[in-house]
C-alpha positions as CSV (number, residue, x, y, z in Angstrom):
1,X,0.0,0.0,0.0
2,X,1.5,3.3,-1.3
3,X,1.8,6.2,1.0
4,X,-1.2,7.9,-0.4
5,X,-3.6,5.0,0.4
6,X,-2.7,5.0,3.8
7,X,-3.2,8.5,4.4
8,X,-6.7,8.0,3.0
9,X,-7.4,5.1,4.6
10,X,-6.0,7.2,7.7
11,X,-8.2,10.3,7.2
12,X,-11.6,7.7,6.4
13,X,-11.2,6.7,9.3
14,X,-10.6,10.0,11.0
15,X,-14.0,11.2,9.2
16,X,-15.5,7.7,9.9
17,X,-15.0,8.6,14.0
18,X,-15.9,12.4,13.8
19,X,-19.5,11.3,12.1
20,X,-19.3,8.3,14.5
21,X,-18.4,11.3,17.7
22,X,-21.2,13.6,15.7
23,X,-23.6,10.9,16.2
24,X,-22.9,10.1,19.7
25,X,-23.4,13.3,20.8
26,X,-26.3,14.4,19.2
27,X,-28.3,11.7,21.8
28,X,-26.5,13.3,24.5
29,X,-27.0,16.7,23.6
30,X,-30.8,15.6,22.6
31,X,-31.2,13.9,26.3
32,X,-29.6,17.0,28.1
33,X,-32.1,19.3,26.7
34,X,-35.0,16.7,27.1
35,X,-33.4,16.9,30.7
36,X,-33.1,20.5,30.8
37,X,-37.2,20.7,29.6
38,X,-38.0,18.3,32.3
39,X,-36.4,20.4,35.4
40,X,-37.8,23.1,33.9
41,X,-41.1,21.9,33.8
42,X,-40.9,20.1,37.4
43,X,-39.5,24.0,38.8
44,X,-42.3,25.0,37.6
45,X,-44.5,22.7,39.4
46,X,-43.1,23.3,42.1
47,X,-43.0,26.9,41.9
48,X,-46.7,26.6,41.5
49,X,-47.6,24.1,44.4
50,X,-45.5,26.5,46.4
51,X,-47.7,29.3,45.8
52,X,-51.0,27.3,46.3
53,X,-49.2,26.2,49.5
54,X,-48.1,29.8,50.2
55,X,-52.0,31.1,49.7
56,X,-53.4,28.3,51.7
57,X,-51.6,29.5,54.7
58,X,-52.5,32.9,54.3
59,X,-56.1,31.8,53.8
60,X,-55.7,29.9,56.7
61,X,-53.9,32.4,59.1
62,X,-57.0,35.0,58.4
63,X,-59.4,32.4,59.1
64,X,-57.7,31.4,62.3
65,X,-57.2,35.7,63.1
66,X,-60.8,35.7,62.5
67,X,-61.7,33.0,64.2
68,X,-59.8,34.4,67.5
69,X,-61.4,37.7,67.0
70,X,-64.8,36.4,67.2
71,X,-63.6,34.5,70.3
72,X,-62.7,37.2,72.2
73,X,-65.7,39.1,71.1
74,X,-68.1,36.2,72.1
75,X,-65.6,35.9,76.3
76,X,-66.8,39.7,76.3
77,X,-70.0,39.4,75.0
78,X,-70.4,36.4,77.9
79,X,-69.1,38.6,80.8
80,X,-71.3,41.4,80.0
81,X,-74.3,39.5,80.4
82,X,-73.6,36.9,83.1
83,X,-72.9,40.6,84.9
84,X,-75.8,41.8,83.8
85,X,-78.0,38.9,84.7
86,X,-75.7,39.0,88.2
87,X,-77.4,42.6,88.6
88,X,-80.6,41.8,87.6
89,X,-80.7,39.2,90.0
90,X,-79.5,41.3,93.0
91,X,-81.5,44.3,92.2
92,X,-84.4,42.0,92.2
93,X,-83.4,40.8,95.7
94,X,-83.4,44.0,97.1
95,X,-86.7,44.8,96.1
96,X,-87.9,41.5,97.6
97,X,-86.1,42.9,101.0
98,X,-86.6,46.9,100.8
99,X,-90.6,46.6,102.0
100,X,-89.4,44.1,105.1
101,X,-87.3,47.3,106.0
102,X,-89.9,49.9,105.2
103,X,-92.2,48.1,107.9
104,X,-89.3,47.7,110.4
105,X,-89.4,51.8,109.9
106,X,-92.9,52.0,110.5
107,X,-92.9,49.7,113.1
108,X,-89.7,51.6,114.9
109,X,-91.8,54.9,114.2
110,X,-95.2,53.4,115.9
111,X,-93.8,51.8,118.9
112,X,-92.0,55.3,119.8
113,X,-95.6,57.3,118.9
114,X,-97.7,55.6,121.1
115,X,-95.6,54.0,123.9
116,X,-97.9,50.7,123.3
117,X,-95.5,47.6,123.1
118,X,-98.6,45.1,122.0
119,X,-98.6,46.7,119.2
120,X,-95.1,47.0,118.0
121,X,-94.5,43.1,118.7
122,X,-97.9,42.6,116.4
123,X,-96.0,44.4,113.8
124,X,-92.7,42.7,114.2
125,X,-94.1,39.6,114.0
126,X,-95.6,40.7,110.7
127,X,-92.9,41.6,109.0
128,X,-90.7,38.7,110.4
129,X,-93.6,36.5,108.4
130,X,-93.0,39.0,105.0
131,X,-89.4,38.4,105.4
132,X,-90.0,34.9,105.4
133,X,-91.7,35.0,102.7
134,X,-89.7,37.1,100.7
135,X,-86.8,34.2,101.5
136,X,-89.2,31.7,100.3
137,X,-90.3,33.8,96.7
138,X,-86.0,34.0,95.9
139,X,-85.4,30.1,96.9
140,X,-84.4,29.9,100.4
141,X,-85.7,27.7,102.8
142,X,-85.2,26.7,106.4
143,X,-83.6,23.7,107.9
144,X,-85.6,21.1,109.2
145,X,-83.7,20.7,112.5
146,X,-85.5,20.0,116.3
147,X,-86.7,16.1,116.3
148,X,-84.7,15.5,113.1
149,X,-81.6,12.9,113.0
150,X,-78.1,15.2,113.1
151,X,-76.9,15.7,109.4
152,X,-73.1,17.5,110.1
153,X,-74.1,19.1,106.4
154,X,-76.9,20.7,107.8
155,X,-76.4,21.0,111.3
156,X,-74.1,22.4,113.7
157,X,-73.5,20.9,116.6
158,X,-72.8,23.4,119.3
159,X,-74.1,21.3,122.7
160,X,-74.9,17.7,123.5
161,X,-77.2,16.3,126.3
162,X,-78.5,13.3,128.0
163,X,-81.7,12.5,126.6
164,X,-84.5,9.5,126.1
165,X,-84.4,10.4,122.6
166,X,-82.6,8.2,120.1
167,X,-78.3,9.3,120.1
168,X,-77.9,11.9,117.1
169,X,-81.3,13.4,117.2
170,X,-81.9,17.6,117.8
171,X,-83.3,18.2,120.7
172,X,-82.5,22.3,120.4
173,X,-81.9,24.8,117.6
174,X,-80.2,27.9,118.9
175,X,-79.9,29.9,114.8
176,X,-82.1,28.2,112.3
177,X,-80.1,27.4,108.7
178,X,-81.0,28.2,105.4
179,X,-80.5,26.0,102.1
180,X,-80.7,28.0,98.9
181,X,-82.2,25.4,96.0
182,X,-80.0,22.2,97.5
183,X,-76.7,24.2,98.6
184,X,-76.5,24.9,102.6
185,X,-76.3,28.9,103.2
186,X,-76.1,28.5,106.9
187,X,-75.8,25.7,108.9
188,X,-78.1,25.4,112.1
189,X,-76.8,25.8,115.2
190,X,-78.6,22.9,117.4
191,X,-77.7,21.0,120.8
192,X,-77.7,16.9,120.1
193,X,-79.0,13.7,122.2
194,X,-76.0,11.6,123.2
């Protein structure tokens, strides 16, 4: 083979790898922008879940300000009236009370006009009945004490005696007691058989 040949057989080759180089690269280059166009498009996804995920919280932060705010509206809106109801309630007391002490008054003023104690103690025993009723119209009732069996959450037991009664029973109340609906206001103060 002559000198010439081999140089052509030396630069087919030569052109035979460059094509052969050209080819295996054009894949390459093909995949790396297919890969290029897939991260861009998967940024993008991302870029836009991001932002739904970014509004979401905002949507939910106001909700949840909102929500608070209406909270602490509805605590103040709930003291206000349990006060109110609270003054209601003791306003309406008092007026059940005021006309005992407006006949305590007139009953003061009587006994001092005419010097006639029959009259005062009628007088005082009518208003101690009103006041007793006035206790009974807001709820409160006496305690059921003298002949009774001792109850140490209605009773107080101040004395104890010898007795033919049964041991624990009242044989004396000294201060009657009061419940209020079923909660003890005062206890009575009573003297027990031992």
């Amino acid at each position: 083979m002559s000198k010439k040949q081999q140089e052509e057989k030396k630069a087919d080759a030569q052109e035979q790898t460059t094509a052969e180089k050209e080819t295996e690269t054009q894949p390459e280059e093909k995949e790396k922008e297919t890969q290029n166009e897939t991260d861009e498009k998967e940024v993008k996804n991302e870029q836009t879940a991001l932002q739904k995920a970014e509004e979401s919280i905002a949507n939910l932060t106001d909700r949840l300000m909102r929500t608070a705010a209406e909270f602490d509206n509805y605590k103040k809106r709930s003291a206000r009236e349990k006060d109110e109801v609270y003054s209601v309630a003791v306003c309406d007391t008092i007026n059940k009370l005021l006309p005992v002490l407006d006949n305590l008054e007139r009953a003061v003023s009587a006994g001092e006009d005419t010097g006639d104690c029959g009259s005062v103690l009628d007088g005082v025993k009518m208003i101690k009945k009103q006041f007793e009723d006035a206790l009974q119209e807001i709820g409160v009732a006496p305690i059921d004490a003298v002949g009774t069996s001792f109850d140490p959450e209605k009773h107080n037991a101040v004395m104890t005696a010898e007795s033919d009664q049964d041991e624990n029973t009242v044989l004396e109340e000294f201060m009657k007691g009061y419940v209020y609906k079923d909660k003890v206001v005062r206890h009575s103060m009573v003297k027990v058989s031992n």
